[in-house]
C-alpha positions, -999 to 999 in steps of 0.1 A, spaced: 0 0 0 28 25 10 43 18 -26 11 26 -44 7 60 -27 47 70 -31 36 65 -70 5 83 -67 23 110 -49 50 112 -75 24 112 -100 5 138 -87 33 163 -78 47 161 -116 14 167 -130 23 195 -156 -13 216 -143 0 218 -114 36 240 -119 20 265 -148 29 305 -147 -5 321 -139 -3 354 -161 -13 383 -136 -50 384 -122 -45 418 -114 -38 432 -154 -67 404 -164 -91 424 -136 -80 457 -148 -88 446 -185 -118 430 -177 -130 463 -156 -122 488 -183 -147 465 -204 -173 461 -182 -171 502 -180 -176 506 -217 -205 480 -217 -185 457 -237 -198 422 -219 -176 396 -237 -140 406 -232 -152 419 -199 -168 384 -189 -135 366 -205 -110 382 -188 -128 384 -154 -137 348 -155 -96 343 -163 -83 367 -136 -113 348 -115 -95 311 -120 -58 329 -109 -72 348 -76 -107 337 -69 -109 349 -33 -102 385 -52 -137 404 -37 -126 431 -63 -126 404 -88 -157 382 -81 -180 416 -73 -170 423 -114 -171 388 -128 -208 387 -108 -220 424 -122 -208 412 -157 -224 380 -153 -259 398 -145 -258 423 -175 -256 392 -196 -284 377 -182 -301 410 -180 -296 411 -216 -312 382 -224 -344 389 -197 -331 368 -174 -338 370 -134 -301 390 -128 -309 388 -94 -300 348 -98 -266 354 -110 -247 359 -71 -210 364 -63 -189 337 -65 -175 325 -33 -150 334 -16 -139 300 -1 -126 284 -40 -94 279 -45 -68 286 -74 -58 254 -94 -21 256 -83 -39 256 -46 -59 226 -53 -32 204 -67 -12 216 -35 -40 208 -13 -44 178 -31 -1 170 -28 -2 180 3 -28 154 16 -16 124 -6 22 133 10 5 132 44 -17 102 42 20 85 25 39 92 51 12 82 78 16 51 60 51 46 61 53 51 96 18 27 105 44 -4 107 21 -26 133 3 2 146 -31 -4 129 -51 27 140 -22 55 125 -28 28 94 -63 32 88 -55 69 94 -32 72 67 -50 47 46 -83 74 47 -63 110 45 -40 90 16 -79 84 -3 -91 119 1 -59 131 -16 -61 109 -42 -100 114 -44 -93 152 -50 -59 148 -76 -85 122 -94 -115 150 -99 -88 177 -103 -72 154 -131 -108 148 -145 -116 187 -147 -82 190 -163 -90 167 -192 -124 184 -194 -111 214 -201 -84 204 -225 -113 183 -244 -139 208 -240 -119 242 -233 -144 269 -218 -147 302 -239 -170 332 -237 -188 351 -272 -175 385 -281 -187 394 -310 -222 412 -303 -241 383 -320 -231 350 -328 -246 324 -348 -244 288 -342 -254 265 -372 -256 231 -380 -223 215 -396 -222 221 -434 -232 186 -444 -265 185 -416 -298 200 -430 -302 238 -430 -322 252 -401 -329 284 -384 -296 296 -365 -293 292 -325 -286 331 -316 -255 335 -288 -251 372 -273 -218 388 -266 -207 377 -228 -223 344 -230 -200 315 -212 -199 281 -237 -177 252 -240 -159 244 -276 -152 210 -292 -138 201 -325 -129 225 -351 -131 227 -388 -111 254 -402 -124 285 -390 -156 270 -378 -159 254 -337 -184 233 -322 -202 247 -296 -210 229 -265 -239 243 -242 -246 223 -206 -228 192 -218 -247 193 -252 -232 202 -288 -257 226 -304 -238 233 -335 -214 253 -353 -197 290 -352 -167 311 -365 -136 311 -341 -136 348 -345 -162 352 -323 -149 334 -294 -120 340 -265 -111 312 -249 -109 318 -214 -74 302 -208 -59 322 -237 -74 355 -225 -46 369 -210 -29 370 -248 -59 389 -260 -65 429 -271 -93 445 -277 -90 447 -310 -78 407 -313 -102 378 -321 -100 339 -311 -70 320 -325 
């Protein structure tokens, strides 16, 4: 058992999300604020939500991210008074795989040292899990994101068709500021993912990606 979790732990603490360069949440907030002044919801949304993922305990951060987030839906007749501020207790991603490290390492070494004593074993044994519980949904969101990266609409009004060879209907109408997921890609074209669903097809141009945010202008488009 001790050798499984020293691999699990070795694992876990060379996992390459876990020692990325966060870009500064502080020129990503300023960005995002400057937007959210002029009205312009989908660079503001994009790099609020990316200065969000670096610092989300930032109360400067998440009161913007949440004000965007209700315009949005405020735009689209929504009930704005649904969209609330995210919390404060959420950790960065290079927090959670330390957390997540930090337990594995802990419940490791409490089984190292168990030798005959059985109750520091099943104590190790069960901190060991929780780590490895948390690195495992960590890794999961990980691959989710690299499959499926989440992106927000900038351009004022985006169309989402069917692919070219599917039968022509009525286009599915995204407003700038709305938060989607993308999936495969066909030259300029991306499919668009809504609540775990694909609902069709739209130019690249129209989309940021949030994890590429920080490399945006406001004058750039998706790449």
């Amino acid at each position: 058992m001790s050798r499984i979790a020293a691999l699990f732990l070795l694992a876990l603490l060379a996992t390459p999300a876990a020692a990325k360069t966060a870009p500064d949440a502080a020129a990503l907030y300023n960005r995002g604020s400057d937007a959210l002044r002029r009205g312009d919801l989908g660079p503001a949304v994009a790099q609020l939500l990316a200065a969000h993922r670096i610092d989300p305990r930032a109360r400067d951060i998440r009161t913007n991210l949440a004000i965007a987030r209700s315009r949005v839906e405020e735009r689209e007749g929504g009930d704005q008074t649904s969209t609330r501020i995210p919390s404060a207790l959420a950790l960065s991603a290079p927090e959670s795989w330390n957390v997540a490290g930090a337990l594995a390492a802990m419940g490791a070494l409490l089984l190292v040292l168990a030798a005959s004593r059985r109750g520091l074993l099943i104590l190790g044994g069960s901190v060991f899990a929780v780590g490895a519980l948390f690195g495992i949904g960590l890794l999961l969101r990980a691959r989710e994101e690299v499959l499926h990266p989440s992106a927000v609409v900038v351009a004022p009004m985006l169309e989402v068709l069917p692919a070219p060879e599917e039968r022509p209907v009525s286009p599915y109408l995204l407003g700038a500021g709305e938060e989607v997921r993308l999936g495969a890609t066909r030259g300029d074209l991306v499919q668009i993912r809504v609540g775990g669903n694909t609902i069709g097809w739209a130019r690249r141009s129209g989309l940021w990606r949030v994890d590429e945010a920080p490399r945006y202008t406001a004058s750039s488009g998706s790449k």
